[in-house]
C-alpha positions in Angstrom: 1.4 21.8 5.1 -1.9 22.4 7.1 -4.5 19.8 8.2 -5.9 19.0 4.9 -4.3 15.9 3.0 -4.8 17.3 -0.9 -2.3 20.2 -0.1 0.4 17.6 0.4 1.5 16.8 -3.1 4.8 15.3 -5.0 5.7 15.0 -8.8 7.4 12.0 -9.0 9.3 11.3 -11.5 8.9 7.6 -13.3 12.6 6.0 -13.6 11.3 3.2 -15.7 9.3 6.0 -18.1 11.7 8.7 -18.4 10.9 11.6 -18.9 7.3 11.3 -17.7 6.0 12.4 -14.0 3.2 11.3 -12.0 1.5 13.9 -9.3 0.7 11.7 -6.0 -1.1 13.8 -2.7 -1.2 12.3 0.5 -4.0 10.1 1.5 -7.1 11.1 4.1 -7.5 9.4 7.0 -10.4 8.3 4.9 -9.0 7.2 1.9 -6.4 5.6 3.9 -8.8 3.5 6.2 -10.9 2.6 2.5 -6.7 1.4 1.5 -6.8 -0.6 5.0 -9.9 -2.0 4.7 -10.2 -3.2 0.7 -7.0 -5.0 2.3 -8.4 -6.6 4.7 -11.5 -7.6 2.8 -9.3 -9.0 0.3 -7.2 -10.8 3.3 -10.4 -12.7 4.5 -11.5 -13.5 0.9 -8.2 -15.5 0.1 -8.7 -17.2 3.6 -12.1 -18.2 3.0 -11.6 -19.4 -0.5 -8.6 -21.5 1.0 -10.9 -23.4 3.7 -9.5 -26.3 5.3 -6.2 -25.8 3.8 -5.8 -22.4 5.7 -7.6 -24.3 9.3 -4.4 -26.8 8.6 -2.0 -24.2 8.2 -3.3 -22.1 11.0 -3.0 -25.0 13.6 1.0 -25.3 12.4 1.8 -22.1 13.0 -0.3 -22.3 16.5 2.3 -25.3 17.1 5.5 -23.1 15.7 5.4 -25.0 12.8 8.1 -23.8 9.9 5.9 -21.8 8.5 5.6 -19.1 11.4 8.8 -17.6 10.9 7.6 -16.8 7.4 4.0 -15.4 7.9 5.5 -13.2 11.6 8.3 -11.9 9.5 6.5 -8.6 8.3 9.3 -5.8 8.6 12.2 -4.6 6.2 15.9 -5.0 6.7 15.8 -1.8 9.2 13.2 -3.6 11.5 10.0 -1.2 10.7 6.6 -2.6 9.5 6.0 -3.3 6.0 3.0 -1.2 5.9 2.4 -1.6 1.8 1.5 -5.0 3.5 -1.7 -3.8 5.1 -3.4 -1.4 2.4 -4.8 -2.2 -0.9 -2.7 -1.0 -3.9 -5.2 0.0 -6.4 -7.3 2.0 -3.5 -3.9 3.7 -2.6 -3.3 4.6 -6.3 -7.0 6.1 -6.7 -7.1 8.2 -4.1 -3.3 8.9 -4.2 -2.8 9.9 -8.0 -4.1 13.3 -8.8 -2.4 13.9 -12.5 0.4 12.5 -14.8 2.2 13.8 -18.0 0.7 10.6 -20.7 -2.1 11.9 -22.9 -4.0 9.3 -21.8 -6.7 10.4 -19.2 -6.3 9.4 -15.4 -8.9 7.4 -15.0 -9.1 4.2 -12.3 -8.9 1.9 -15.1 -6.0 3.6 -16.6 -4.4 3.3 -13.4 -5.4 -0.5 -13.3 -3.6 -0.9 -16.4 0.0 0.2 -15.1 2.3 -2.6 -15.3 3.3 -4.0 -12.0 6.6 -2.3 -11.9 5.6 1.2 -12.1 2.4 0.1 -10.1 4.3 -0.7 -7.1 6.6 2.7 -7.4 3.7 5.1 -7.1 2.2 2.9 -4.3 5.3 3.3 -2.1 5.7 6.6 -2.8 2.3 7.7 -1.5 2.3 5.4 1.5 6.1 7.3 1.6 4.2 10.5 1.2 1.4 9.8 3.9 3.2 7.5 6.1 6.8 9.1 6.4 9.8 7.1 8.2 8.7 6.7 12.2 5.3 8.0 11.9 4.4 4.5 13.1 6.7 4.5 16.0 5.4 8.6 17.0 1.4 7.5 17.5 2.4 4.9 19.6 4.7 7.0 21.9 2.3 9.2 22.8 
C-alpha cells in the first residue's frame, strides 16, 4: 500500500448501473480535512440561517429536552460513529473519484449530477476505503 493515498484504489462496481464501474482512491489527509471542513462550514451555515429557532432548540436540548436523544444519536446499529456525518459529500466524491466507464467525462459537475442513490454509494465507499472498520477506535488507543 505505501504512504501515499492515490496508490490505494478500488473499481467499484455500480449495483444500480450494471454493468458500469467507478474507480474511487483513498483520500489525503488533505483532501480529507477539505471533506471535514466544507462540512462543517456547511454545519454553521444552516445554524446561522436558522437564528433564534436554533438558540430555542439549543436551550432544549441543554435542558434534555426530546429532541436530544435525536441530535446525540450519531452511530449505526453496531455502535461506531457515523462518520459520512462529519465530511462533505461532493468534496469526498472530488477528491475520491479518479475514473469511471460512462463516456461522459469526469468532471466535478458531472459528479454533481449523479442522482442521490448512486451519490451516496460511491461516498461510503471511499470513506470505506479511507476510513476502514475500527480505524477510529485504533488512533484513539494509542
Amino acid at each position: 500500500m505505501g504512504i501515499f493515498a492515490s496508490y490505494v484504489t478500488r473499481i467499484v462496481p455500480l449495483p444500480m448501473d450494471d454493468p458500469h464501474t467507478v474507480t474511487i482512491q483513498k483520500l489525503s489527509g488533505k483532501a480529507l480535512a477539505a471533506a471535514r471542513q466544507a462540512r462543517i462550514a456547511a454545519s454553521l451555515d444552516l445554524i446561522r440561517s436558522l437564528g433564534d429557532a436554533a438558540g430555542a432548540f439549543r436551550s432544549e436540548l441543554t435542558a434534555g429536552g426530546d429532541g436530544a436523544a435525536a441530535i446525540t444519536a450519531d452511530g449505526d446499529d453496531d455502535g461506531r460513529p457515523d462518520l459520512s456525518r462529519k465530511y462533505d459529500r461532493s468534496t469526498v466524491l472530488v477528491k475520491g473519484v479518479t475514473a469511471w466507464t460512462y463516456t461522459e467525462p469526469l468532471t466535478p459537475d458531472r459528479l454533481d449530477d449523479l442522482d442521490d442513490q448512486a451519490a451516496d454509494y460511491l461516498f461510503r465507499a471511499i470513506l470505506e476505503l479511507t476510513l476502514p472498520p475500527g480505524a477510529v477506535e485504533k488512533k484513539t488507543a494509542t
